[in-house]
TIMI-2910 file (N, C-alpha, C, CB; in pm, 1 decimal, decimal comma, always signed):
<rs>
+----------+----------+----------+----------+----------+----------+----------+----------+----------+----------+----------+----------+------+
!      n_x !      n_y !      n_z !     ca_x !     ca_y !     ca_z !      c_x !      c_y !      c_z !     cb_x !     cb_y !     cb_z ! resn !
+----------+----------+----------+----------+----------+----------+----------+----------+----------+----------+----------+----------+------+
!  +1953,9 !  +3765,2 !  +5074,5 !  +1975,0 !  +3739,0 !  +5215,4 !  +2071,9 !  +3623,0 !  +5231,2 !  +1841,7 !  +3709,2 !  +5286,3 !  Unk !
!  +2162,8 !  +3610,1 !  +5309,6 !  +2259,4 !  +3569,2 !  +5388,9 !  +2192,2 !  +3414,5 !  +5440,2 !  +2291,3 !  +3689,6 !  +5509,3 !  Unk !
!  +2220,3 !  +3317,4 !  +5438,3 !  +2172,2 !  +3200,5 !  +5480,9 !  +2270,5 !  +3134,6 !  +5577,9 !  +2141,3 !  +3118,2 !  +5367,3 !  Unk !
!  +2209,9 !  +3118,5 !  +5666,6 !  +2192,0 !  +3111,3 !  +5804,0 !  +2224,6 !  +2968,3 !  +5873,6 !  +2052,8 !  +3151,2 !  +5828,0 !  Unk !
!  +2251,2 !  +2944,7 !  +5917,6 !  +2314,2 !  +2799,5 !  +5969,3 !  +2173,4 !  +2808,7 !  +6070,3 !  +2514,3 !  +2791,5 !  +6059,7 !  Unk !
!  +2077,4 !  +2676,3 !  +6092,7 !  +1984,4 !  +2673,6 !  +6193,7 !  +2025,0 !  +2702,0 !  +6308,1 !  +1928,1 !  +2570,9 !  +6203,9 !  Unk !
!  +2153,8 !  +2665,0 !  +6367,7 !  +2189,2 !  +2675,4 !  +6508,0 !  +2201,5 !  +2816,2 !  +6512,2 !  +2317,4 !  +2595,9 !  +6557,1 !  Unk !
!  +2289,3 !  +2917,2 !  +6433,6 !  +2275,5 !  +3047,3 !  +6453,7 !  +2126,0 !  +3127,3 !  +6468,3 !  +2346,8 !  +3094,3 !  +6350,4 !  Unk !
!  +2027,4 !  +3073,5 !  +6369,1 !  +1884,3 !  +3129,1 !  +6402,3 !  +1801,7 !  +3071,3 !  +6524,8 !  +1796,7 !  +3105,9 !  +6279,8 !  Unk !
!  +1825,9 !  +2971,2 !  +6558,9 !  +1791,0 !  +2920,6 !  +6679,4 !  +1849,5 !  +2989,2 !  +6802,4 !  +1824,2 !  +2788,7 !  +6678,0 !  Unk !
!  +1950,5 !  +3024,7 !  +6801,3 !  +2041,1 !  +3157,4 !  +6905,5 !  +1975,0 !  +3275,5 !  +6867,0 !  +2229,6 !  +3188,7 !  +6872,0 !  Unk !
!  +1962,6 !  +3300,2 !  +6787,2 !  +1917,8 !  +3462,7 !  +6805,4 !  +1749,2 !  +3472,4 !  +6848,8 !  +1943,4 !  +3556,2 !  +6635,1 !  Unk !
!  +1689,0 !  +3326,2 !  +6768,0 !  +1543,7 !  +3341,0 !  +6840,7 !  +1548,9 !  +3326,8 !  +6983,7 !  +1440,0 !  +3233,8 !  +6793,0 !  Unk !
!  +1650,8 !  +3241,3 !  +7062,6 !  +1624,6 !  +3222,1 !  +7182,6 !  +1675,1 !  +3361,3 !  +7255,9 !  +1688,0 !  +3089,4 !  +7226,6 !  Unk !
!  +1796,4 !  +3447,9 !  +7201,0 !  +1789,4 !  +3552,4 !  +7252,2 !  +1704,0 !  +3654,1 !  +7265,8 !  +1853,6 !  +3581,7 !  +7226,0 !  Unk !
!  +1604,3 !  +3650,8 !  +7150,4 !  +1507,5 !  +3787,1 !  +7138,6 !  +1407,9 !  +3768,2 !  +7230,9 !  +1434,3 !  +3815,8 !  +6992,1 !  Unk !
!  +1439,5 !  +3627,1 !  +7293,5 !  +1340,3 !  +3626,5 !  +7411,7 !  +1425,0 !  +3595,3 !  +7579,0 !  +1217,2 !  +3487,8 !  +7369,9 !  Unk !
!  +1524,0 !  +3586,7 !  +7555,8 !  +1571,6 !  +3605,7 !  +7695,1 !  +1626,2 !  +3776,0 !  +7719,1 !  +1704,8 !  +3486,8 !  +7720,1 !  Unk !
!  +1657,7 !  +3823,9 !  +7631,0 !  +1718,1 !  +3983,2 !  +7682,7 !  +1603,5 !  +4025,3 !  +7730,0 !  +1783,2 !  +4102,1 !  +7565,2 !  Unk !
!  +1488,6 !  +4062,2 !  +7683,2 !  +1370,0 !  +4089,1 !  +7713,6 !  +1328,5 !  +4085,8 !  +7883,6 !  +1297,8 !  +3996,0 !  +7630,2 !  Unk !
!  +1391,4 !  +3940,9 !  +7929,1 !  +1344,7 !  +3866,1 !  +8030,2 !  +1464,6 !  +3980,8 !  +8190,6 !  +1390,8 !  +3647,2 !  +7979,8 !  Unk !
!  +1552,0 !  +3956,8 !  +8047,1 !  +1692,8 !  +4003,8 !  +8157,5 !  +1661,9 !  +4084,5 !  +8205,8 !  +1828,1 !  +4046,4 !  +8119,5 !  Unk !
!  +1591,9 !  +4196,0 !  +8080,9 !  +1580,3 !  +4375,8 !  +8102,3 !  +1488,8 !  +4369,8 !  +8220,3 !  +1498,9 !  +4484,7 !  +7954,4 !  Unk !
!  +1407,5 !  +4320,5 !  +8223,7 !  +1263,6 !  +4314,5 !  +8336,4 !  +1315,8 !  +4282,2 !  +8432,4 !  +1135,7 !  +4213,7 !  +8319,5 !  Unk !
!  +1408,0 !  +4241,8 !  +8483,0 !  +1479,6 !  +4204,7 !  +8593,0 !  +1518,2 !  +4301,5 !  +8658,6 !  +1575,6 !  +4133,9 !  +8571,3 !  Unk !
!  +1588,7 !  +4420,5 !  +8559,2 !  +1667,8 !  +4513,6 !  +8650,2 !  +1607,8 !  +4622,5 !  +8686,4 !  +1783,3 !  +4556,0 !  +8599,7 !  Unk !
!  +1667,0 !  +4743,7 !  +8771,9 !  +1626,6 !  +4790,9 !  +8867,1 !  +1596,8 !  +4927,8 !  +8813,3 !  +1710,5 !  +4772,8 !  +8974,3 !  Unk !
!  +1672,7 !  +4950,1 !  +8656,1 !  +1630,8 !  +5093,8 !  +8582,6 !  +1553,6 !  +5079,1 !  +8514,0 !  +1712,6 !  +5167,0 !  +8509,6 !  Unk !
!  +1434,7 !  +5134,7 !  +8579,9 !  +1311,4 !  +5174,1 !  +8499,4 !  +1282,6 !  +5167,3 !  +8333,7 !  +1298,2 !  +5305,7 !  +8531,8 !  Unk !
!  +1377,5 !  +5261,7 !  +8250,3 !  +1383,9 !  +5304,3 !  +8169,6 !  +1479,7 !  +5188,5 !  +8043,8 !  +1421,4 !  +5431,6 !  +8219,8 !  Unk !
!  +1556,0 !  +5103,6 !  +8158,9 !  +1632,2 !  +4992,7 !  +8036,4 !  +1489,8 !  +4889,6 !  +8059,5 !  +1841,1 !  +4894,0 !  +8092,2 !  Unk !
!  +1420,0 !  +4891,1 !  +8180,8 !  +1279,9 !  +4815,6 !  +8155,9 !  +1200,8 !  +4817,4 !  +8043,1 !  +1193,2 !  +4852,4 !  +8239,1 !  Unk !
!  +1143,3 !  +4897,4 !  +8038,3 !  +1061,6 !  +4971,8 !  +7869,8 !  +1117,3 !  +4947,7 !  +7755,2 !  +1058,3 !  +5136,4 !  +7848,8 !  Unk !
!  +1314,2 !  +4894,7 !  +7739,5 !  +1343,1 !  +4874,3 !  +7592,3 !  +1312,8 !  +4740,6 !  +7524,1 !  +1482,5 !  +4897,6 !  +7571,7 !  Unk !
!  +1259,8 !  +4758,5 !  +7397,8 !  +1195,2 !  +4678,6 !  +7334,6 !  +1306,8 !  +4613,2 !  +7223,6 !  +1070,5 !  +4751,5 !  +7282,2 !  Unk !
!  +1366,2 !  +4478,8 !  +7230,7 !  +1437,7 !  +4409,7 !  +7136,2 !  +1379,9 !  +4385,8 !  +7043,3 !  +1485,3 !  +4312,8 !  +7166,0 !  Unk !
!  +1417,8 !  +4426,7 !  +6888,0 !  +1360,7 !  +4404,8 !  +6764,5 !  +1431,7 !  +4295,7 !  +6705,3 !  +1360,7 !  +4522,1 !  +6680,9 !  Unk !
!  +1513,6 !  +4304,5 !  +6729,9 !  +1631,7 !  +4200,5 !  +6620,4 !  +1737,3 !  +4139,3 !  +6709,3 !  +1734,6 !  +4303,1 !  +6488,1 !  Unk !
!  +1809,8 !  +4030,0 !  +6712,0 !  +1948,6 !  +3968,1 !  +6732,9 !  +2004,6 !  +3890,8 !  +6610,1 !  +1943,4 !  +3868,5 !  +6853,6 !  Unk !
!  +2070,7 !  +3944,1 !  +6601,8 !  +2187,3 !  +3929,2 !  +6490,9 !  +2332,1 !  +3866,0 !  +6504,8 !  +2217,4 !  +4058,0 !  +6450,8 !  Unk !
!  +2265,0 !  +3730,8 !  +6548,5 !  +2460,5 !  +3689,8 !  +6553,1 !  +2558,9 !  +3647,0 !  +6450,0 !  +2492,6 !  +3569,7 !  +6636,7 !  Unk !
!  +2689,4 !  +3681,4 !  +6522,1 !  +2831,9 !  +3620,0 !  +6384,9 !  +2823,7 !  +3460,2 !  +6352,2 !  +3033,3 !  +3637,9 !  +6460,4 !  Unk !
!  +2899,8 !  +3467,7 !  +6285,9 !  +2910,9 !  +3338,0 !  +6228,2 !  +2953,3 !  +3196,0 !  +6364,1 !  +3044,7 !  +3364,2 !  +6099,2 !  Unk !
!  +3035,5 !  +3259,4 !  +6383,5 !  +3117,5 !  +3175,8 !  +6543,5 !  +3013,1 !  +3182,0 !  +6656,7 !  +3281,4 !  +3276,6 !  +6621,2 !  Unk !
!  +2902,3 !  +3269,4 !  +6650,9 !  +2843,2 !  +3333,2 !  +6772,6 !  +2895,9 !  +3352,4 !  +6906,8 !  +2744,8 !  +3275,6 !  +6795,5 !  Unk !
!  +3040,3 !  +3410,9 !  +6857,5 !  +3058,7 !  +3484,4 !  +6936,5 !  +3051,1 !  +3657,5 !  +6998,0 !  +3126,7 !  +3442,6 !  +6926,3 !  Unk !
!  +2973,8 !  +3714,0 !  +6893,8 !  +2923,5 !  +3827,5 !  +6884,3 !  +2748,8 !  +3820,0 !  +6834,8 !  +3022,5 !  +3900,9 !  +6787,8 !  Unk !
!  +2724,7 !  +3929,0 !  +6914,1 !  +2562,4 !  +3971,2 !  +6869,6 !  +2525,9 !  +4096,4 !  +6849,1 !  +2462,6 !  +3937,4 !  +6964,9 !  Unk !
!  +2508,7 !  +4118,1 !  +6775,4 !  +2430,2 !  +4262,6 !  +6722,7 !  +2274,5 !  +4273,7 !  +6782,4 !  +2416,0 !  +4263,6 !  +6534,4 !  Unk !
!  +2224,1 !  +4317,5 !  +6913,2 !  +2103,4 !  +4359,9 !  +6983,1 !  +2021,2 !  +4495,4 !  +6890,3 !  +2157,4 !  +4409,5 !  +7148,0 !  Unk !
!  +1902,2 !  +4461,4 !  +6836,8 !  +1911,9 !  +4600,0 !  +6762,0 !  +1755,9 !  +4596,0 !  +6832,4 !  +1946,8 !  +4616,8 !  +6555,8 !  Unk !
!  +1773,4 !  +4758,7 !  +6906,3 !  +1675,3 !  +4780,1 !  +7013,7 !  +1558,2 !  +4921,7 !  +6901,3 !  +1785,7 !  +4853,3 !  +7201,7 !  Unk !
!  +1399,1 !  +4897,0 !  +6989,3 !  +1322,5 !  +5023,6 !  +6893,1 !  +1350,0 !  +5120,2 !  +6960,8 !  +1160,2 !  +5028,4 !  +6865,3 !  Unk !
!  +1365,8 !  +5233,0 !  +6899,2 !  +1395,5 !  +5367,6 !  +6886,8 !  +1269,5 !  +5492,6 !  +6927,2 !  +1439,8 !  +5374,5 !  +6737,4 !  Unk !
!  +1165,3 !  +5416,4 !  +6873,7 !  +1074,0 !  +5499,4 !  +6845,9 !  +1010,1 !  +5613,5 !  +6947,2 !   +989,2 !  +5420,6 !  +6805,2 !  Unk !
!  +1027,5 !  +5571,8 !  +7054,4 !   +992,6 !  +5644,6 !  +7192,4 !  +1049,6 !  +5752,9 !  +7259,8 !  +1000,4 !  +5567,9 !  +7280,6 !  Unk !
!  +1198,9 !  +5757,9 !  +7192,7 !  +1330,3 !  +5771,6 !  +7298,1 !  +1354,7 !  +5957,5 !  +7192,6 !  +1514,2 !  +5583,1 !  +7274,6 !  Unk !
!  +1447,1 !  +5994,2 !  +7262,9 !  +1461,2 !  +6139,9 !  +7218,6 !  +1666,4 !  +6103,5 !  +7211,9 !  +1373,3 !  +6294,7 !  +7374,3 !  Unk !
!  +1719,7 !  +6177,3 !  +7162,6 !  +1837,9 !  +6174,1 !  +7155,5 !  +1902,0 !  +6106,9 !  +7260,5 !  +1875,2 !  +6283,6 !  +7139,7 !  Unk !
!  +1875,0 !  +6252,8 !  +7375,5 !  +1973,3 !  +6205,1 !  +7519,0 !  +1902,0 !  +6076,4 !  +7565,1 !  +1972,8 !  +6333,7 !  +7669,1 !  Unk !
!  +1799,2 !  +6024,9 !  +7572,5 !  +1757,1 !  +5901,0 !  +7656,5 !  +1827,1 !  +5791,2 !  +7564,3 !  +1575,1 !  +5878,3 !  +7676,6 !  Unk !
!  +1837,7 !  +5795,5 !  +7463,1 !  +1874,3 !  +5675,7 !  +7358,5 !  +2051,7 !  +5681,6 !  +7390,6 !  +1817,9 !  +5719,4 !  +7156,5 !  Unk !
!  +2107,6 !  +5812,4 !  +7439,0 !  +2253,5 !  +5782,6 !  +7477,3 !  +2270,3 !  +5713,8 !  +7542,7 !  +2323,3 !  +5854,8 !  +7519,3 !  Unk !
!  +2154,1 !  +5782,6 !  +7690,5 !  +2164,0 !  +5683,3 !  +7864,9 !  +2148,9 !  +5505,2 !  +7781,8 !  +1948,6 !  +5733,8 !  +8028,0 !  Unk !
!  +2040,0 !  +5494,8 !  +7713,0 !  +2009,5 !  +5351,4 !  +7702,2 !  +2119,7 !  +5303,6 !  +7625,6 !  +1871,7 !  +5316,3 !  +7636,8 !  Unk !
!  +2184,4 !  +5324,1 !  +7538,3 !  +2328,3 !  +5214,4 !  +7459,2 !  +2419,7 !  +5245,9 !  +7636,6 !  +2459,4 !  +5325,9 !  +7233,6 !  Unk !
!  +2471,9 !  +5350,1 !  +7670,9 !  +2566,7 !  +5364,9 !  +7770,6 !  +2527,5 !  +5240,8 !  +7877,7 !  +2560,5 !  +5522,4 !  +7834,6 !  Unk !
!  +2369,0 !  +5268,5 !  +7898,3 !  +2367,9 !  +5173,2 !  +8042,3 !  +2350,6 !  +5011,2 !  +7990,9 !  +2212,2 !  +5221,5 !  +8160,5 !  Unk !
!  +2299,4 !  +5009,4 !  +7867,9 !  +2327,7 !  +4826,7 !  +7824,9 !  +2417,4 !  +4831,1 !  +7828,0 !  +2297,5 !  +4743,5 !  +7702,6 !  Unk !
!  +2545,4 !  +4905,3 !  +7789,6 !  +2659,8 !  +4829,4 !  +7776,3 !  +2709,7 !  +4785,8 !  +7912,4 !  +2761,3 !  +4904,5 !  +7702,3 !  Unk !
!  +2668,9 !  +4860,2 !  +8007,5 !  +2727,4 !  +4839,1 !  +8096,8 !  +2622,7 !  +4735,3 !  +8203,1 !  +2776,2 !  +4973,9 !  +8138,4 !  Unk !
!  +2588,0 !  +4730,7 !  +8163,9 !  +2477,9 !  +4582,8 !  +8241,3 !  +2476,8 !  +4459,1 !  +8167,8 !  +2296,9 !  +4613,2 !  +8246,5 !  Unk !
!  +2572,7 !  +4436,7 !  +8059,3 !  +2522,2 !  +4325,2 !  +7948,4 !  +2592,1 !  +4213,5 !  +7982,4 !  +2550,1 !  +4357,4 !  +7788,7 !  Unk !
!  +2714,0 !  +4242,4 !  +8114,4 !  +2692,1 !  +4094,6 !  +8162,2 !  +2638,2 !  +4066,2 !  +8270,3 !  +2794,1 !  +4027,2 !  +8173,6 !  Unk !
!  +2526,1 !  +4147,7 !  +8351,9 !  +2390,8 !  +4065,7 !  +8385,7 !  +2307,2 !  +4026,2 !  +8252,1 !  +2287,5 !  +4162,2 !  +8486,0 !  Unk !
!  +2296,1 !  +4059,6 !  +8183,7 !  +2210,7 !  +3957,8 !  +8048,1 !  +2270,0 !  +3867,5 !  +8004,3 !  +2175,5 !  +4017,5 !  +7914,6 !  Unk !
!  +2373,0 !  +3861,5 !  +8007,9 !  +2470,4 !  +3786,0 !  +7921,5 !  +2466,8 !  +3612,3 !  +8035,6 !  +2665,4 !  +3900,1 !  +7910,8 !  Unk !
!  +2471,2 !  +3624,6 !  +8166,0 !  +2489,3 !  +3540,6 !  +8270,9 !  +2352,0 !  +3505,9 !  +8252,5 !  +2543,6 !  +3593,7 !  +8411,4 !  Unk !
!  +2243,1 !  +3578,2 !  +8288,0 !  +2094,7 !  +3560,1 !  +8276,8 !  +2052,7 !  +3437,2 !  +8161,6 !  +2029,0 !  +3713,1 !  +8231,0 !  Unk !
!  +2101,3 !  +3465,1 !  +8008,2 !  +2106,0 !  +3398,1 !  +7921,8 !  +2183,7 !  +3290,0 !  +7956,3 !  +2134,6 !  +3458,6 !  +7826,6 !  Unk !
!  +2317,1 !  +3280,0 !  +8031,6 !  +2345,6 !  +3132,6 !  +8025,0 !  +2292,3 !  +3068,8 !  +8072,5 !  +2433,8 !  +3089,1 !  +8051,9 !  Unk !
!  +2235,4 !  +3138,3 !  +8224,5 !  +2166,9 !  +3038,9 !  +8307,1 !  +2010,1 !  +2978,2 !  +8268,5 !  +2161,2 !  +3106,2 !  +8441,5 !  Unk !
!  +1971,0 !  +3061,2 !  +8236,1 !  +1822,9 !  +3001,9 !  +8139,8 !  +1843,2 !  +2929,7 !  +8084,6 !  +1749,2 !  +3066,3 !  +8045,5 !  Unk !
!  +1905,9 !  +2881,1 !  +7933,0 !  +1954,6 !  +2780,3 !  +7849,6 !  +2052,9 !  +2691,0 !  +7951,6 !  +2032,5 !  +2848,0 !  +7714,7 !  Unk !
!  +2149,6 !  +2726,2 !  +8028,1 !  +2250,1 !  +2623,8 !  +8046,9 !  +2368,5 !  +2642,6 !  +7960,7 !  +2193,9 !  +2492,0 !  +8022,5 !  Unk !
!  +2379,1 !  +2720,3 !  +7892,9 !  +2473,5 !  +2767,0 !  +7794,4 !  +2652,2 !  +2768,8 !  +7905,6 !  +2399,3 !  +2956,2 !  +7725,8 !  Unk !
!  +2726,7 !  +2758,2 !  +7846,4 !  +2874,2 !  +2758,3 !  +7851,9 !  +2888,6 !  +2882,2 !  +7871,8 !  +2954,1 !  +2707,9 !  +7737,8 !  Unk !
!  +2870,9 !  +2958,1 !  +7740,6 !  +2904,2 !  +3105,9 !  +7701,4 !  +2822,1 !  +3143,6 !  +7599,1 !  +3047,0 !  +3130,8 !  +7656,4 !  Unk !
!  +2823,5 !  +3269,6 !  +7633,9 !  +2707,8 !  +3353,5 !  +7568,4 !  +2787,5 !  +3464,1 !  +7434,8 !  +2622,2 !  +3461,9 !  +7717,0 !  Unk !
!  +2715,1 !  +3460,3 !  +7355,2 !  +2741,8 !  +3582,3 !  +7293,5 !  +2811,0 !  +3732,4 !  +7348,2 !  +2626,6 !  +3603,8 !  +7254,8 !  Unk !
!  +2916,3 !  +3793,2 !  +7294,7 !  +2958,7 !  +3928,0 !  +7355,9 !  +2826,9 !  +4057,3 !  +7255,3 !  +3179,3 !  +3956,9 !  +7309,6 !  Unk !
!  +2743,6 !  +4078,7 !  +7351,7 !  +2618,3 !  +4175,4 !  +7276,9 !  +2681,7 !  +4350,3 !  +7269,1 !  +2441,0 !  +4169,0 !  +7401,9 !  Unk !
!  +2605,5 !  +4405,4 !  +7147,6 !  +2643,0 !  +4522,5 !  +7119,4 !  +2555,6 !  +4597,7 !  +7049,7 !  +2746,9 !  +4518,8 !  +7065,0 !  Unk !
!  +2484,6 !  +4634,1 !  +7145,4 !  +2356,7 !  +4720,9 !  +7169,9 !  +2334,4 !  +4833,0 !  +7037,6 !  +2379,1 !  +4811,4 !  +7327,6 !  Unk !
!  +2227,1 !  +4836,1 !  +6904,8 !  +2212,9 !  +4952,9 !  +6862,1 !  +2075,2 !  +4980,9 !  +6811,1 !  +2307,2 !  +4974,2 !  +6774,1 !  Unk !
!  +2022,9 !  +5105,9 !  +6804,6 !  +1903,0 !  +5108,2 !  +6761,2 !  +1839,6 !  +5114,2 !  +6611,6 !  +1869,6 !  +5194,8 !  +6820,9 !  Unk !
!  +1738,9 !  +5044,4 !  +6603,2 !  +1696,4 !  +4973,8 !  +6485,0 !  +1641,7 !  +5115,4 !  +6413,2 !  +1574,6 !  +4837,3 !  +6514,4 !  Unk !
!  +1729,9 !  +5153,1 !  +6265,2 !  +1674,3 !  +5252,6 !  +6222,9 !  +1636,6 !  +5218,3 !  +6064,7 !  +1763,2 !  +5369,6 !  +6251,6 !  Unk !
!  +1615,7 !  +5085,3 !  +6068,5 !  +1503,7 !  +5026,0 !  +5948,0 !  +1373,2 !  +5135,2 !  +5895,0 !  +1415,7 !  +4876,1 !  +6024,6 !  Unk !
!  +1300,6 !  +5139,7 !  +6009,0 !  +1189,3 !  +5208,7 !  +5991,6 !  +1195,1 !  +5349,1 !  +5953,4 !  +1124,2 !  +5197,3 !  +6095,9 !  Unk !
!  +1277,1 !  +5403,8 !  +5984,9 !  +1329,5 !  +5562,9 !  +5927,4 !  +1363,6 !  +5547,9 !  +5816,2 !  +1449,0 !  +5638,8 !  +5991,0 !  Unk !
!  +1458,4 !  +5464,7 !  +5797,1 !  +1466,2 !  +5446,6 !  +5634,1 !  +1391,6 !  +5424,5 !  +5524,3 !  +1520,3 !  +5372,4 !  +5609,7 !  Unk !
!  +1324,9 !  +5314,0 !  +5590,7 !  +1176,4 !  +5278,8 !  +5555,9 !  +1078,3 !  +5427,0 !  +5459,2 !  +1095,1 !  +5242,4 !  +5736,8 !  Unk !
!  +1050,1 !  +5498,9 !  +5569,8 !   +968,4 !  +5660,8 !  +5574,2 !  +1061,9 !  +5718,5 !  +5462,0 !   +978,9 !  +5772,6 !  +5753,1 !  Unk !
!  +1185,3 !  +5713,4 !  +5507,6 !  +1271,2 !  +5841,8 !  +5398,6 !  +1230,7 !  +5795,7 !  +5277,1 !  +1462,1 !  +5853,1 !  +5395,1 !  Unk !
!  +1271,7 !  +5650,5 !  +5231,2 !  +1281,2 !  +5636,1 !  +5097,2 !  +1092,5 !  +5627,0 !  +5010,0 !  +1388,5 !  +5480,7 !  +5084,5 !  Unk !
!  +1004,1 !  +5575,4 !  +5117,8 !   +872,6 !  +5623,3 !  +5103,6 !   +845,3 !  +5763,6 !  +5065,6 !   +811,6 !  +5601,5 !  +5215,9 !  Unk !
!   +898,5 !  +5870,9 !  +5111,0 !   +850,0 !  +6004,0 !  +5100,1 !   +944,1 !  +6044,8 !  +4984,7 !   +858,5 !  +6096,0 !  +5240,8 !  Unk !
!  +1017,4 !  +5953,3 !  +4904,0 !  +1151,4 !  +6034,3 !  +4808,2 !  +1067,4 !  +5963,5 !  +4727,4 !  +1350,5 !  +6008,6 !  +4813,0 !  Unk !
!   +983,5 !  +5828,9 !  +4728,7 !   +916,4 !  +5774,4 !  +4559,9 !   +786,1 !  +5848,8 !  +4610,4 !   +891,5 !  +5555,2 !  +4507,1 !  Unk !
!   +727,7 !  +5933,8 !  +4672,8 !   +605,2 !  +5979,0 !  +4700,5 !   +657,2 !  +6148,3 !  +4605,0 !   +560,0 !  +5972,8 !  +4902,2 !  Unk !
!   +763,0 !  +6181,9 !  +4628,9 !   +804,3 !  +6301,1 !  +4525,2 !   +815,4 !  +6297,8 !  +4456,0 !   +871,7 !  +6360,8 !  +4512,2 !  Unk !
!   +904,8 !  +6176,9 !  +4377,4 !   +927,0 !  +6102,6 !  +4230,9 !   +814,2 !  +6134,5 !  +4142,4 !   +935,2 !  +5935,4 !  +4240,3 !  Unk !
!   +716,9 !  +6075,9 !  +4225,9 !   +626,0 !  +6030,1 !  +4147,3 !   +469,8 !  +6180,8 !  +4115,8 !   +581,3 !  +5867,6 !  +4241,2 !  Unk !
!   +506,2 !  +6236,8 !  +4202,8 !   +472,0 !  +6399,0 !  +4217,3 !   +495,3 !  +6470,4 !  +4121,7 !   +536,3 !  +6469,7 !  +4313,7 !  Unk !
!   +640,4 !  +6493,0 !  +4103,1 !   +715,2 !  +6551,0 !  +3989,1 !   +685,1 !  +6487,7 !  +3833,8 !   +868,5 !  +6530,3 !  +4025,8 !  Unk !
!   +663,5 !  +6330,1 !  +3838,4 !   +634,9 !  +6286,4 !  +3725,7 !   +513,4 !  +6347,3 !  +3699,9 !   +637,7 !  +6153,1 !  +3716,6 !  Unk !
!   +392,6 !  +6330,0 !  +3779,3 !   +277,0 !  +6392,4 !  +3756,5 !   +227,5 !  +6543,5 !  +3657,5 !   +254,0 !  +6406,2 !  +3880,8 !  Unk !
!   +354,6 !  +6632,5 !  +3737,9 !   +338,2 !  +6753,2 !  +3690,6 !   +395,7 !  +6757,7 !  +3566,2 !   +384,0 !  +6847,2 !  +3771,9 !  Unk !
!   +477,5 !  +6646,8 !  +3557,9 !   +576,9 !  +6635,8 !  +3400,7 !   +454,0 !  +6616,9 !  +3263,8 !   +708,5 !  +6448,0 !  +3404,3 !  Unk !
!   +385,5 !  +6547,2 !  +3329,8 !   +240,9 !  +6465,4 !  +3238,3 !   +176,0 !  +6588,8 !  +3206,8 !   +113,1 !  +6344,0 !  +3338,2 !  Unk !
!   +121,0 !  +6697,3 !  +3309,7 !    +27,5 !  +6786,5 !  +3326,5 !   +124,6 !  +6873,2 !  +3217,7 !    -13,0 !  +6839,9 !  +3492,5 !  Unk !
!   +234,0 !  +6898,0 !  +3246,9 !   +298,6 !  +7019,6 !  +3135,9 !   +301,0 !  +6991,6 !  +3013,7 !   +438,7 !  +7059,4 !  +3151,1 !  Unk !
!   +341,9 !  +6852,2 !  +2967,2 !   +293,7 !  +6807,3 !  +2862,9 !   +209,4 !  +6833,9 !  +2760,8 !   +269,2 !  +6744,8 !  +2888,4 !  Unk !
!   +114,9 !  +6824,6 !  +2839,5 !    -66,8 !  +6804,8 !  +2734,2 !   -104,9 !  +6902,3 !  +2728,0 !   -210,0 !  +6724,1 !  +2785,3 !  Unk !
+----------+----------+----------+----------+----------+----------+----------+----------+----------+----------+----------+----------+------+
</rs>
């Protein structure tokens, strides 16, 4: 892992709790309900990687939701300055967190591995 300048982790903790704040603010239902897993900022912090859960959403709703953050992210973006007092905010860029899928895939590929070894043992003896 990548080591982190405190001020950059101190920005992304304070973001994973103001987007949150922003989303509840606005008036679509459905960007209400999205759940921030991660903020990920650059080195400069002038960029942020928002990585939102997935788990709920079906293809087309997960389009509407990147389409309509992008296009609301400077009400979050203003929201965040004004909470902190900030100058300028991060430019955010909304994607969904697919850790956990990966997670499952590579779980169910050593759950076969190890299947196949089994039967390797059994043919064996």
């Amino acid at each position: 892992m990548m080591d982190k300048s405190i001020k950059i982790q101190r920005t992304e903790s304070v973001l994973r709790e103001l987007i949150p704040e922003a989303l509840a603010t606005l008036d679509d239902e459905m960007l209400r309900g999205v759940c921030v897993v991660e903020v990920e900022c650059s080195r400069g912090k002038y960029d942020a990687t928002v990585y939102v859960d997935p788990m709920m959403y079906d293809a087309k709703e997960r389009a509407y939701i990147l389409n309509h953050l992008d296009k609301v992210k400077r009400v979050i973006q203003n929201h965040c300055m004004q909470a902190e007092g900030w100058f300028r905010c991060p430019n955010f860029k909304f994607k969904f967190d697919d850790t956990l899928e990966k997670q499952n895939k590579m779980d169910a590929l050593f759950a076969k591995v190890e299947e196949e070894l089994k039967k390797g043992k059994k043919s064996d003896d």
